[in-house]
C-alpha positions in Angstrom: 12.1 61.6 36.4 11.9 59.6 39.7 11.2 55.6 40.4 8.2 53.9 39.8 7.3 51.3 42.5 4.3 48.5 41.6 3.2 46.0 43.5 3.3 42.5 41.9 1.9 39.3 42.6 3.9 36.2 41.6 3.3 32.7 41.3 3.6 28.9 39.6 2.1 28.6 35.8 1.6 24.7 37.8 -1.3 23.8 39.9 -0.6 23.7 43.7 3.0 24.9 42.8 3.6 26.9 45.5 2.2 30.0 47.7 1.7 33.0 45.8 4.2 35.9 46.8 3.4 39.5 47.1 6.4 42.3 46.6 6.9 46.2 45.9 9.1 45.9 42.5 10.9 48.7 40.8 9.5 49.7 37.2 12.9 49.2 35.0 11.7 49.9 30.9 15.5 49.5 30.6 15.5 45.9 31.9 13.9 43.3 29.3 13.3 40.5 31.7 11.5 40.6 34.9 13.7 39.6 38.0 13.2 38.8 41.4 15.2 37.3 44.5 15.3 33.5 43.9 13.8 32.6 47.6 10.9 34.3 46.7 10.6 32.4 43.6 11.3 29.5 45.3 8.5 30.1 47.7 5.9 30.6 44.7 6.9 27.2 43.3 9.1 28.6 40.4 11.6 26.4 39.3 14.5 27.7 37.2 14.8 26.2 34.0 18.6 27.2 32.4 21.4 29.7 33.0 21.5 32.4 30.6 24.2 35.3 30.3 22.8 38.4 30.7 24.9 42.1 30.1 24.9 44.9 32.3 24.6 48.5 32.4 28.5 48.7 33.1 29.2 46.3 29.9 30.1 43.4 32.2 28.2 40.1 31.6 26.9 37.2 34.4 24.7 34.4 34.1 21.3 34.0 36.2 18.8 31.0 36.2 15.1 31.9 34.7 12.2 30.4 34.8 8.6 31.0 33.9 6.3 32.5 36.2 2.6 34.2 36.2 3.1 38.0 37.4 0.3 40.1 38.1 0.3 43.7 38.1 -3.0 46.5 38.0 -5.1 43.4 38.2 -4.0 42.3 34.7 -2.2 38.6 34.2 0.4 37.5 32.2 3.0 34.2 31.8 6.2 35.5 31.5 10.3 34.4 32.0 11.7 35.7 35.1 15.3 36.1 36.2 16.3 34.5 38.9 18.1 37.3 41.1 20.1 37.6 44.4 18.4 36.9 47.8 19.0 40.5 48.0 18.5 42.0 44.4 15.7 44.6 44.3 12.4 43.0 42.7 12.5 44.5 38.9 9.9 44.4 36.3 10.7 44.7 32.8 9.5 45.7 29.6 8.3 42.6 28.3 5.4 42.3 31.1 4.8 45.6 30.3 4.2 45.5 26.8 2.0 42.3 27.4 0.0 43.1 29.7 -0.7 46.5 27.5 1.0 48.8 30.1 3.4 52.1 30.1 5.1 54.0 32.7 3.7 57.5 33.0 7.1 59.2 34.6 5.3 62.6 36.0 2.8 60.6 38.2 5.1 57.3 38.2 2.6 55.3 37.5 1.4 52.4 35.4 -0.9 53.5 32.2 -2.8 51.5 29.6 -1.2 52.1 26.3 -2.3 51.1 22.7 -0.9 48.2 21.1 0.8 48.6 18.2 0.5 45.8 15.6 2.8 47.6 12.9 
């Protein structure tokens, strides 16, 4: 199974809060939150609201600022938190944008597909 790059549009749930930002993120359905590097955050007029302690695949745990943020993806909108990474942490999307927006990875063309919501 190989990577699955998407690009995603970020911005400010506030009017005139900022410019929105463009980048190539990496499709991680292991990952709940969304992250991305806090300068561009910054430039899209996010503003992180608390720390919250986050574990890693290695067991280890650290704390990152999130926020909440509109992300864009296959044309499709959604509010979401967003972790506040590294200036040079690769730009992540997680599951829960996914599953809002209504969207699964397909791993043989690494690509994003509608899937059925489940209400059960």
């Amino acid at each position: 199974m190989g990577e699955t790059w998407i690009p995603l549009k970020v911005s400010s749930l506030a009017p005139n809060g900022g410019i929105p930002q463009n980048v190539k993120a990496l499709v991680d359905t292991g990952a709940i939150l969304t992250l991305l590097p806090s300068n561009l955050l910054a430039k899209a007029g996010v503003h992180p609201e608390e720390r919250i302690p986050l574990k890693l695949a290695d067991g280890s745990t650290i704390e990152r600022e999130v926020g909440n943020a509109l992300v864009e993806l296959d044309g499709k909108v959604t509010a979401c938190r967003v972790l506040f990474g590294l200036p040079t942490d690769e730009p992540l999307v997680g599951l829960t944008v996914l599953e809002q927006l209504g969207l699964m990875v397909d791993p043989v063309e690494r690509r994003l597909v509608p899937t059925q919501i489940k209400l059960f």
